[in-house]
N, C-alpha and C positions, 0 to 999 in steps of 0.2 A: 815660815811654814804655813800652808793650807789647806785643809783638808774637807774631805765631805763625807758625805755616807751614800752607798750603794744600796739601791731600791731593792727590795725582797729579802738579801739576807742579813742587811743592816750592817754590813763591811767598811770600817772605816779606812778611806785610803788617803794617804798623802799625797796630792798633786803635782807632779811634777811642772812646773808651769812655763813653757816655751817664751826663751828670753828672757828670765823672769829679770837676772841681773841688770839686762841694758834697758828694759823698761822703770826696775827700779832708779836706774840714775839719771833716764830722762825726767822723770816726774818728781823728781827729789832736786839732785844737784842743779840739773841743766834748767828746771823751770823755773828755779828761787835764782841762780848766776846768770843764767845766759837767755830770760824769757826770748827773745829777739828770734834765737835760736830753736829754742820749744816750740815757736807760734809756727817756724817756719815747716816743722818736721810734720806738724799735724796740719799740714795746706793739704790739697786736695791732689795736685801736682806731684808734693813728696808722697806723700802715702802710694802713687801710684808708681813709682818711681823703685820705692823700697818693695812693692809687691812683684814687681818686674828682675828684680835682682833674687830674691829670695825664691820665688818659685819659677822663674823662666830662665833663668840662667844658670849653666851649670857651673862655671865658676864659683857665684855666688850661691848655690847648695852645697858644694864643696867647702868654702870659707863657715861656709854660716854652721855646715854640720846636719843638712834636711836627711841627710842617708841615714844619721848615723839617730837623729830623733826619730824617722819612719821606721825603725828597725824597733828602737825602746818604746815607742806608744802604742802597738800592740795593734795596729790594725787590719782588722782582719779580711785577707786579699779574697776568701772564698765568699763573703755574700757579695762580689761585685759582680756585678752585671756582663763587665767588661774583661776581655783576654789581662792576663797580668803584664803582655807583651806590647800591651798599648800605655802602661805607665810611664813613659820617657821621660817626665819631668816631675816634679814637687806638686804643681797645678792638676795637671792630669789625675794622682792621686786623690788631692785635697774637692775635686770635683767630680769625684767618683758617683757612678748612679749604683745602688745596691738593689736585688730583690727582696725588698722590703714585703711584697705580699706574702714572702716565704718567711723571712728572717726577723720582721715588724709585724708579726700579727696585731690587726687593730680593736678595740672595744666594740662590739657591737650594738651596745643599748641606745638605742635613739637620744636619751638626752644627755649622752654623756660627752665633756669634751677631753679631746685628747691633745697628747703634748705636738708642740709647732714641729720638735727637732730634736735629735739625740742632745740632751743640755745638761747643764745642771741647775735645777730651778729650786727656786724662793717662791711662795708665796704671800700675799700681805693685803692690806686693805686700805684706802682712800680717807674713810671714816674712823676716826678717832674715837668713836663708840664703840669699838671689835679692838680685845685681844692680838689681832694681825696687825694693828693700825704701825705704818712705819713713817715719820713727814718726812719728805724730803732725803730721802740716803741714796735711793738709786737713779733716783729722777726728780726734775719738779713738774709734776701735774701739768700746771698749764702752759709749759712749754713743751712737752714732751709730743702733744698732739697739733702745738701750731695755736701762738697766741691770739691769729685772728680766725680760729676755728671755735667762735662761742656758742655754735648748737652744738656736735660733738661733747665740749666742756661741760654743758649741760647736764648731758643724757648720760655721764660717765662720773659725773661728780658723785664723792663718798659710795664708790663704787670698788671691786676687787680687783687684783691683778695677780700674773703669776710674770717672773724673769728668768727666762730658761737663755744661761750662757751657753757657748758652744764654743769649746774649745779647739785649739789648730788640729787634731787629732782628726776630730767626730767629722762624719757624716754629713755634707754643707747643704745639702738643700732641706729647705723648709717645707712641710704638708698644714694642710689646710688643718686648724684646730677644731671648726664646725662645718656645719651643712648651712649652707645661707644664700642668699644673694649680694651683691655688691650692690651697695648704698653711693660709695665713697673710695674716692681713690686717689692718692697724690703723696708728692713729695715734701719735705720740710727739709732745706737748707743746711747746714752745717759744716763742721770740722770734723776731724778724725780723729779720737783719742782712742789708745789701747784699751779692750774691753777686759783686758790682766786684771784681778783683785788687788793688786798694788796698786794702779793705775785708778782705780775707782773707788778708793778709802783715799787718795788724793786730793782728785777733781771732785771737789762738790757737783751734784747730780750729774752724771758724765754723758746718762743715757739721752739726757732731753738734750743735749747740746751737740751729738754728732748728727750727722746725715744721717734722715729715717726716712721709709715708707711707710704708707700709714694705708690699711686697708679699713674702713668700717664693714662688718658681714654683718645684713639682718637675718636673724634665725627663726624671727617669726613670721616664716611663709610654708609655703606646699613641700615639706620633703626638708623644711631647716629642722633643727636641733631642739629649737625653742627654749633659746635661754635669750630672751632679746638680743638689742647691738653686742657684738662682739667687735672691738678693734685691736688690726694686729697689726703691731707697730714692728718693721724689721730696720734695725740698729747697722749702720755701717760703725765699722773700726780702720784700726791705722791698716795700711795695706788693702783693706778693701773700700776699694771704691767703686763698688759697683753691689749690686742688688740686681741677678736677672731673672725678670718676671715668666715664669717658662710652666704654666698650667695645665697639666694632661688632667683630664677624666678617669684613665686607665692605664697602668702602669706610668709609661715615660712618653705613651703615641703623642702624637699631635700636641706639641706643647703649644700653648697662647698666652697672650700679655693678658693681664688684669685690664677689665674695662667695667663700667658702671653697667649692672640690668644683669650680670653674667650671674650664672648660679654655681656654687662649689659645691661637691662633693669632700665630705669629710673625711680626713686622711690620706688623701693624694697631694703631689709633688703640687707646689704652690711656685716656689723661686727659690735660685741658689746661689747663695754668698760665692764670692769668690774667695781665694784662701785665705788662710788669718785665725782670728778669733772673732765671734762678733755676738749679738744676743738680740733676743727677740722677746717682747714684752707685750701681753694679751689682758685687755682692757675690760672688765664686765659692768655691765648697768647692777645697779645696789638690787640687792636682794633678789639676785634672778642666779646664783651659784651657791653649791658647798663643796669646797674642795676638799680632796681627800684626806683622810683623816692622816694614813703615815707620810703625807707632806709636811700638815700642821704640826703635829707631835714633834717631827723630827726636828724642826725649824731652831725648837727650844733646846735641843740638848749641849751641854753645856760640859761635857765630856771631850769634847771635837774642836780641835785646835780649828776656828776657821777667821780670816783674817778680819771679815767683814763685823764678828762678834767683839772682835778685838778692838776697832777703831770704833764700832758708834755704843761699844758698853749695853749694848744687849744679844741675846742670842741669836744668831742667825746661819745657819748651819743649810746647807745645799745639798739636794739629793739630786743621783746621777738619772734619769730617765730617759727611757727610752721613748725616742717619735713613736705616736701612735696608739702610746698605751695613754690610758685614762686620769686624769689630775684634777678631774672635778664632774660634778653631778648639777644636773638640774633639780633646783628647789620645789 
């Protein structure tokens, strides 16, 4: 069982978690008996292979049951942007564009930053000197940004972060978490591990070891946010293999790839996971954040079956947040 708590009226719900069965037996039986077999399912090829079956094939949303989980997870067809007559497949849903300026109203105070994505987020800290501090559970630091990235390492060292998952369910495109310019921009190599809680109370640090993109945003210019570097690292998973970089200013117009010198707008459409699960993880320089208070509070409660509390023996408890609302302040 896993459960989290729902942001505002502190509802706690139990997760239903897509797959959960045949990712528990991969990362359990098949990776201790058959690694050969594990190594091969998380290639870059199979992950593609199984996202092709699962969401483009109607055979396999038939087999797999995509009708009968879009019906149980509750999503809701009225904020899409798009006719309900153009959902033809599992994809099409799972890459749905919503009116988010209607149904995601955003924060409006200048220095506040808001969430990447409809997720469930953690917060924590780099620095062993803070209450947050977590080593190593969901990532390791210096892999996570690219071992021969040593200015980055630098500038982010004993600095804060937030891990906002995103469940098959939610909402796949990412928004910009600040207002800034592109510093930095590239990919880091990897594998595809499921981003399931079963799946990562497994894999030691699961995050720094898949396919990422890593955006650095500097905030401190004309019209940024001003909490310095912010880096935002977006997590491929099994099934996705792809991260598409598709940038509007306004609404969904004129999307564009991320390129260095480009300036973002905070809270518009950044890039969209292709279907799956997958998570997105936002990097702060020390002492340039305070995150919200009912993130931190809730982190601890120890009342809430969550699985992540369960494997590393301290509290770690996920709230449901919506893209675009607010998850932390300028210092």
């Amino acid at each position: 069982m896993h459960q989290y708590l729902v942001r505002g009226d502190n509802t706690v719900v139990t997760e239903q978690l897509f797959g959960d069965r045949i990712v528990n037996f991969l990362y359990s039986h098949v990776r201790e008996h058959a690694p050969s077999l594990f190594h091969m399912v998380t290639t870059p090829r199979m992950s593609h292979l199984l996202g092709i079956w699962n969401f483009d094939i109607k055979l396999g949303a038939r087999l797999l049951g995509n009708r009968k989980f879009l019906n149980q997870c509750g999503v809701n067809l009225d904020e899409c942007v798009d006719d309900i007559s153009s959902f033809t497949n599992a994809r099409k849903i799972f890459e749905r564009k919503i009116k988010y300026w209607d149904c995601r109203p955003m924060d409006t105070e200048s220095g506040s930053i808001v969430s990447p994505a409809d997720s469930r987020v953690i917060v924590g800290a780099l620095s062993e000197h803070t209450a947050l501090f977590i080593k190593d559970k969901f990532f390791q630091f210096e892999e996570l940004l690219g071992s021969d990235k040593d200015h980055w390492l630098q500038r982010f060292s004993e600095g804060d972060y937030a891990v906002c998952r995103l469940t098959p369910d939610k909402y796949h495109h990412n928004h910009t978490p600040v207002a800034g310019r592109v510093e930095d921009f590239y990919t880091v190599a990897g594998v595809y591990h499921s981003c399931n809680p079963g799946a990562v109370i497994e894999i030691a640090t699961p995050y720094s070891k898949n396919k990422r993109i890593v955006t650095i945003i500097n905030t401190d210019v004309d019209g940024g946010t001003g909490v310095g570097l912010v880096a935002m690292i977006e997590v491929t998973a099994l099934m996705i293999g792809d991260v598409v970089q598709c940038y509007s200013a306004e609404k969904y117009h004129r999307p564009q790839n991320i390129t260095k010198g480009m300036f973002l707008k905070k809270g518009q459409p950044k890039s969209l996971y292709r279907p799956g699960s997958s998570t997105d993880i936002l990097l702060f320089e020390k002492g340039r954040v305070r995150f919200s208070p009912d993130l931190v509070n809730s982190r601890q409660r120890t009342d809430i079956h969550s699985r992540f509390s369960k494997k590393f023996g301290y509290p770690l408890v996920e709230v449901d947040v919506n893209v675009r609302s607010k998850i932390a302040d300028k210092k």
